[in-house]
C-alpha positions as CSV (number, residue, x, y, z in Angstrom):
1,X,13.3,-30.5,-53.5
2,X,12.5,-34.0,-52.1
3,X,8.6,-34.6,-52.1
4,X,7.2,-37.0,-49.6
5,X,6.4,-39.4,-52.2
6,X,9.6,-39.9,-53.1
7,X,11.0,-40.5,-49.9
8,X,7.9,-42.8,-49.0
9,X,9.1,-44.7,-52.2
10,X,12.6,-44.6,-50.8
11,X,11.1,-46.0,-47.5
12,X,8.9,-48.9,-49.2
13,X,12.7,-49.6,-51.4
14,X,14.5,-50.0,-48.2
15,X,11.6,-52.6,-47.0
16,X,11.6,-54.5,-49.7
17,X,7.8,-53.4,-50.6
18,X,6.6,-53.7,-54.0
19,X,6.4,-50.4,-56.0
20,X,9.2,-49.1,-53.9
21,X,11.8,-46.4,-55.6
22,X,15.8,-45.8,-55.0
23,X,15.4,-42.1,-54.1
24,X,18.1,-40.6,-57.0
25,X,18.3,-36.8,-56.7
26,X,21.3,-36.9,-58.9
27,X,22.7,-32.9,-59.1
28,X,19.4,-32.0,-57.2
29,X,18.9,-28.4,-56.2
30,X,18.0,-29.1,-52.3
31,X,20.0,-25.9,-50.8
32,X,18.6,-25.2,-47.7
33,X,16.3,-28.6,-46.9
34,X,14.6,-29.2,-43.8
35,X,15.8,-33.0,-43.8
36,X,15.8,-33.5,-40.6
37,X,15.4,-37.0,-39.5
38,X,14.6,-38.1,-42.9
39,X,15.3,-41.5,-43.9
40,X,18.0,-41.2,-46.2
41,X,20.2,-44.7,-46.1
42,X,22.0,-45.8,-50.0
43,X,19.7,-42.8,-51.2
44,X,21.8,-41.0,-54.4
45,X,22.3,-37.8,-53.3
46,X,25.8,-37.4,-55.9
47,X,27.2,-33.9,-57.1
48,X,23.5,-32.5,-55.4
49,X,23.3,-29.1,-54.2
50,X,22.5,-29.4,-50.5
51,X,23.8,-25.9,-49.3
52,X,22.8,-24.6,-45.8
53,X,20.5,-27.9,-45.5
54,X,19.3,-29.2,-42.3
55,X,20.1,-32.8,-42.1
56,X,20.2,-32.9,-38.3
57,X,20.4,-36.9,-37.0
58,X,19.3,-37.9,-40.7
59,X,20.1,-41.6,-41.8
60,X,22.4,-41.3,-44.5
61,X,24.5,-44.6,-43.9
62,X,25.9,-45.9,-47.1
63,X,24.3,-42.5,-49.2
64,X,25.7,-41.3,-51.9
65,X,27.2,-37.9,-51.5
66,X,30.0,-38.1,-54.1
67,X,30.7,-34.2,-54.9
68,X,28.1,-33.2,-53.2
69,X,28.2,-29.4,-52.0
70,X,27.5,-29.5,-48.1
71,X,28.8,-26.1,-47.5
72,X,27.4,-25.0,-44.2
73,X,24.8,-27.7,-44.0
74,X,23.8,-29.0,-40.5
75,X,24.7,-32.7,-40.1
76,X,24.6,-32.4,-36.3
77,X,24.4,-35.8,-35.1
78,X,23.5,-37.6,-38.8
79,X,24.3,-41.1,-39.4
80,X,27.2,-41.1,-42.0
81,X,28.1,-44.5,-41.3
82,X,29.4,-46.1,-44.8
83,X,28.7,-43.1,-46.8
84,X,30.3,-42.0,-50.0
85,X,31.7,-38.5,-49.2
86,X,34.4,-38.4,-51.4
87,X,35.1,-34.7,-52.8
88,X,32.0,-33.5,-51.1
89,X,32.4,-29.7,-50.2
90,X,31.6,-29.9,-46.3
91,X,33.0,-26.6,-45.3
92,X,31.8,-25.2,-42.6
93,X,29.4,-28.0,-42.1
94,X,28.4,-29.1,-38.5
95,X,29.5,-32.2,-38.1
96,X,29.0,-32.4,-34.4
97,X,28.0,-35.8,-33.2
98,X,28.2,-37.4,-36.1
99,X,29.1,-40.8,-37.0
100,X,31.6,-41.1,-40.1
101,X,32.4,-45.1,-38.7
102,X,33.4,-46.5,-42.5
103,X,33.0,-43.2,-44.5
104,X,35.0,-42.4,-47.7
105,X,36.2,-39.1,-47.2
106,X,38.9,-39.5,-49.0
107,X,39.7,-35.6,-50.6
108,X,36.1,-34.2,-49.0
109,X,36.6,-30.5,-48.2
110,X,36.5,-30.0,-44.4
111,X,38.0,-26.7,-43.8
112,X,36.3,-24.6,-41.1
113,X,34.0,-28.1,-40.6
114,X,32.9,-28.7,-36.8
115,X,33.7,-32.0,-36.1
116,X,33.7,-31.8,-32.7
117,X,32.7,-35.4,-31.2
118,X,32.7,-37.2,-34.4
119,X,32.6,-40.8,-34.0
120,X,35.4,-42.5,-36.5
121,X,38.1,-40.6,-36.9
122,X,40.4,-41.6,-34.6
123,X,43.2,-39.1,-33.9
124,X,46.6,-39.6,-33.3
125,X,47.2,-39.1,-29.2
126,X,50.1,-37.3,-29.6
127,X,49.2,-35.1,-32.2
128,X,50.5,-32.0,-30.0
129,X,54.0,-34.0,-30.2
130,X,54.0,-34.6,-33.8
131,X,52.3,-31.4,-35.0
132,X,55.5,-28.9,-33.6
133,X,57.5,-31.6,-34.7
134,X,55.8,-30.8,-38.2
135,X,56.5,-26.9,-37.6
136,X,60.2,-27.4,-36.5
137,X,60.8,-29.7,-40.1
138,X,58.4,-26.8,-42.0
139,X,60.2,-23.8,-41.1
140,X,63.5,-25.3,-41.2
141,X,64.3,-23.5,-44.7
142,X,63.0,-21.2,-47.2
143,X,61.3,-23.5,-49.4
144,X,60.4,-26.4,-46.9
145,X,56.6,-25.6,-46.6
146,X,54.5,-25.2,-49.9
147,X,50.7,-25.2,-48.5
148,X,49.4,-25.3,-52.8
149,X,50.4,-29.3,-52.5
150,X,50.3,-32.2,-50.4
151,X,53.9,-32.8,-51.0
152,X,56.5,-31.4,-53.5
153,X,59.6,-33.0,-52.6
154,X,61.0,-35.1,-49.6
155,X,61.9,-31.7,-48.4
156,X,58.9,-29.6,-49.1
157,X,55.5,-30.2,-47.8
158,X,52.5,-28.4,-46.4
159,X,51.1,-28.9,-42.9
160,X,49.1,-32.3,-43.6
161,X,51.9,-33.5,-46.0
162,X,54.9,-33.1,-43.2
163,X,52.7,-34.6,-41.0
164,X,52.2,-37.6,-43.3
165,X,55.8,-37.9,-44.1
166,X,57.2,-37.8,-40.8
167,X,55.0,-40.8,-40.0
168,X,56.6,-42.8,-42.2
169,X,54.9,-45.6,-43.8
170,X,51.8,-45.7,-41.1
171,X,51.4,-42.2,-42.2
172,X,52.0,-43.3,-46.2
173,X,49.1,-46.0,-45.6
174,X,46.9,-43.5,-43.9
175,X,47.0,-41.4,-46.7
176,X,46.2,-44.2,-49.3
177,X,43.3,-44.9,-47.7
178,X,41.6,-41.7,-46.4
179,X,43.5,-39.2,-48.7
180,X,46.1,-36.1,-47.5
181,X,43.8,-34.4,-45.4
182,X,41.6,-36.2,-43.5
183,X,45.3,-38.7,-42.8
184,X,46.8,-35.1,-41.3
185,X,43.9,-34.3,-39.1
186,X,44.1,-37.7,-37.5
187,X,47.8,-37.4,-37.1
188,X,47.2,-33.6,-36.2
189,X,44.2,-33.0,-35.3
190,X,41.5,-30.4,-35.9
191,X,43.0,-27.1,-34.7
192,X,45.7,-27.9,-37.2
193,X,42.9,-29.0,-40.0
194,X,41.5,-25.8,-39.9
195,X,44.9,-24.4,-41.0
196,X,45.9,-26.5,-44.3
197,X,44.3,-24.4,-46.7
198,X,46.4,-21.1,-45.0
199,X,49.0,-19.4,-47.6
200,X,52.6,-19.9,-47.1
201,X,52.4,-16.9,-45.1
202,X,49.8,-17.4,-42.6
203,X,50.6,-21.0,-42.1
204,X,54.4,-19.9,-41.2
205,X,53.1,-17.8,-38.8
206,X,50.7,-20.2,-37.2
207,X,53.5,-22.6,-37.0
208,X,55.5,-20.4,-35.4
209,X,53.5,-19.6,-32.8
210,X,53.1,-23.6,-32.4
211,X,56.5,-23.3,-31.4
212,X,56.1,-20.7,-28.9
213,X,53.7,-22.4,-26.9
């Protein structure tokens, strides 16, 4: 767990003080923290176990949360502004409110994530348009959606890889710099998010009631 000490060392560090610390909790066990509030900016929080923690309207700009496992933690309105979220597990995390301005998400696990009202990522206003655009190309043929890869072919894609390749090279530069999924939920948005870890199956049939609508 974090002691107060260490994050008044983290506090005096972030002031300049003398005798202030970094706060590194490097593969920390911190499942279910109360770190609410707390003071957490270019803190090293890396590959930590923060499971079920409560890190409602923490700072956390420019952290450290590379691999991190945020399943079901509570980042309700938490500054993320700047911070390093690559291949951090964030599902089912509350993400309400937050603000991801600047944040490297780039392959961070969002399925089932609430994002609702997330400041920075911008998505597409015609997602609607381009997402039964993406089920009309994906159920098109047999073997034109495979949901176990981003993309297979220039014919085979899943949900967040059609989405990218229809975009053409916007969509290609979207995906270099925030990775496949987070570039589909910005072309898609988050309904469809919730849906790119489906099987083959399921996802066929949510696409086909896309259609249908």
């Amino acid at each position: 767990m974090i002691t107060t000490e260490q994050l008044e060392l983290h506090a005096k560090w972030l002031r300049g003080d003398d005798g202030g610390q970094r706060l590194d909790l490097y593969g920390a066990d911190l499942r279910g923290a109360d770190l609410r509030g707390a003071d957490l900016r270019d803190a090293y929080l890396n590959d930590a176990d923060l499971y079920g923690a409560d890190l409602r309207g923490a700072d956390l700009r420019g952290a450290d949360l590379r691999d991190a496992n945020l399943r079901d933690a509570n980042l309700y309105g938490a500054d993320l502004r700047g911070a390093y979220l690559n291949d951090a597990d964030l599902y089912g995390a509350d993400l309400r409110g937050a603000d991801l301005r600047d944040a490297d998400l780039r392959d961070a696990y969002l399925n089932d994530a609430d994002l609702r009202g997330a400041n920075g990522l911008i998505i597409a206003s015609d997602a609607a348009d381009r997402l039964k655009a993406v089920a009309i190309n994906a159920l098109s043929a047999d073997d034109a959606l495979e949901m176990d890869d981003w993309h297979t072919c220039n014919t085979t894609h899943c949900i967040a890889g059609w989405a990218i390749y229809l975009a053409g090279e916007p969509g290609r530069l979207l995906e270099e710099s925030h990775g496949s999924a987070i570039a589909g939920l910005m072309l898609l948005g988050a309904e469809a998010h919730s849906h790119f870890y489906d099987s083959n199956e399921d996802a066929r049939k949510w696409l086909q009631e896309v259609l249908e609508q």
